[in-house]
C-alpha positions in Angstrom: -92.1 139.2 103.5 -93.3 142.6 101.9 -95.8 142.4 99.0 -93.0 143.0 96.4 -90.8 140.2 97.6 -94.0 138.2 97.3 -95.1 138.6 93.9 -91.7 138.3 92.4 -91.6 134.9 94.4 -94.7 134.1 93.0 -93.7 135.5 89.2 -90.5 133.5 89.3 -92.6 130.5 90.1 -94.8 131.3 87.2 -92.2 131.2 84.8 -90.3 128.2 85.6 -93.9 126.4 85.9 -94.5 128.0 82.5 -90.7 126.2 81.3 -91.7 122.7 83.0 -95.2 122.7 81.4 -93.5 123.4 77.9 -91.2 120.7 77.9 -93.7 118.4 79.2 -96.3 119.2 76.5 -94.5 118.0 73.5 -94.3 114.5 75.7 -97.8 114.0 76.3 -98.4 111.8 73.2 -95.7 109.5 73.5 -95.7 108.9 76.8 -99.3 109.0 78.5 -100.2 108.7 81.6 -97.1 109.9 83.4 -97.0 112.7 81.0 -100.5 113.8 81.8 -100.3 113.7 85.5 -97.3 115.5 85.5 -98.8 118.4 83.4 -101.5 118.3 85.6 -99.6 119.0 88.5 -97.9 121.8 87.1 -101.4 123.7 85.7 -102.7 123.3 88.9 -100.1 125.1 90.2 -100.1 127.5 87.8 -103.5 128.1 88.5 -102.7 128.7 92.6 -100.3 131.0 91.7 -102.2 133.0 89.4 -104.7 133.0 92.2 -102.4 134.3 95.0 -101.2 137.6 92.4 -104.7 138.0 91.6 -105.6 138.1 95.4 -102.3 140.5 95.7 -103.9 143.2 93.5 -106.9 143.5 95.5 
């Protein structure tokens, strides 16, 4: 896969990470502890992703 195919994988990721963690969010309150390890999981991810563009640019 060349580098541009790559980071738009990666950027598509990013944004529908982005659309799960903001649905989730408003949750978190009413609904705990599934909530919060579900948002969890998705920053995480977020955060590997962010990591692997980062690492692209250099």
């Amino acid at each position: 896969m060349d580098w541009e195919t790559e980071m738009q994988k990666l950027q598509d990721e990013q944004a529908k990470l982005m659309n799960e963690f903001e649905i989730v969010l408003p949750n978190i309150n009413r609904h705990g502890d599934d909530y919060a390890k579900e948002l969890r999981q998705i920053t995480e991810e977020l955060i590997s992703n962010n990591v692997s563009i980062n690492a692209m640019y250099r």
